[in-house]
C-alpha positions, 0 to 999 in steps of 0.5 A: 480324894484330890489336892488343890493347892494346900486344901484336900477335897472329896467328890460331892457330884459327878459329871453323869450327876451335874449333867442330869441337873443341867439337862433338867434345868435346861428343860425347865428353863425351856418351858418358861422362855422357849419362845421367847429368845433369852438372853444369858448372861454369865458371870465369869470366871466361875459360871463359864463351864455352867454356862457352856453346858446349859447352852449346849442343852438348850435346844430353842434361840437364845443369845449369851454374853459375859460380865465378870464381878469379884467378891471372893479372895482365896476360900472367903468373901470379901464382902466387897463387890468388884466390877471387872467386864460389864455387861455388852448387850442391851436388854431392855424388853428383852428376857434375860437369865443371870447363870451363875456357878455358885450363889452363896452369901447372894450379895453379888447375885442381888448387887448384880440383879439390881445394876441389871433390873435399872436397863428394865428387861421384860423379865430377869431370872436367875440360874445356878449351878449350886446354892447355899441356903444357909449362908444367904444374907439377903432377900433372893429368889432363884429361879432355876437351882441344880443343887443345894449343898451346906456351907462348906468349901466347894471346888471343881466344874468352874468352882475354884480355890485361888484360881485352881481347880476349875478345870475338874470335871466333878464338884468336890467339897472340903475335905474336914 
């Protein structure tokens, strides 16, 4: 049991555990877009440690830039989407991979699919660290998912609570 700000959370995943779905993502990934140097395109804050240890499995050419978008405020969505750091790079033409820390309701994953399916890539997928299917509120497909986990809080490996706990190399849940 650990303590982040005011919140108690239990170990869910460990780091051995995140980085056997991160190598197999990295395989899967691989055999769809080896040869076809992808771009990835991370979203900050969350995905940043995601999307190093992806790099790092990724024994092919690829490229990676950032964006950054809010729609979180404390351990609720806002239901509003934020534009922070928008995207540098041009992908026309190019195949690009959205990685992403966490895809719950899906609403900043399909706004930000959508802003990205305009500059016409040859082709957009999405990986994620962790997804919630039941809290998913609109039509989404993920390419490439590490785990599934019900609807409760989770915090570490990039995941935060206002701003803390990114840094735990393990992925906690609430603690009811």
């Amino acid at each position: 049991m650990i303590q982040v700000l005011d919140k108690k959370f239990r170990k869910l995943f460990s780091e051995n555990e995140i980085r056997i779905q991160v190598e197999r993502l990295a395989s899967e990934i691989k055999a769809d877009l080896g040869d076809k140097r992808p771009l990835f395109v991370a979203v900050l804050n969350g995905a940043f440690v995601f999307a190093a240890d992806l790099m790092r499995a990724l024994d092919f050419p690829c490229e990676i830039s950032f964006v950054k978008q809010r729609s979180y405020q404390g351990m609720e969505s806002s239901g509003k989407l934020t534009q922070v750091l928008g995207l540098d790079s041009d992908i026309k033409g190019r195949h690009v991979v959205i990685v992403e820390d966490i895809v719950d309701s899906g609403l900043t994953m399909y706004h930000l699919r959508e802003q990205l399916l305009q500059q016409q890539p040859a082709s957009l997928r999405i990986a994620c660290c962790t997804f919630k299917p039941e809290a998913l509120k609109c039509p989404l497909k993920l390419d490439y998912v590490g785990f599934e986990v019900s609807t409760l809080f989770l915090v570490g490996y990039g995941l935060d609570y206002d701003g803390f706990g990114r840094n735990l190399k393990d992925i906690y849940v609430l603690a009811e």
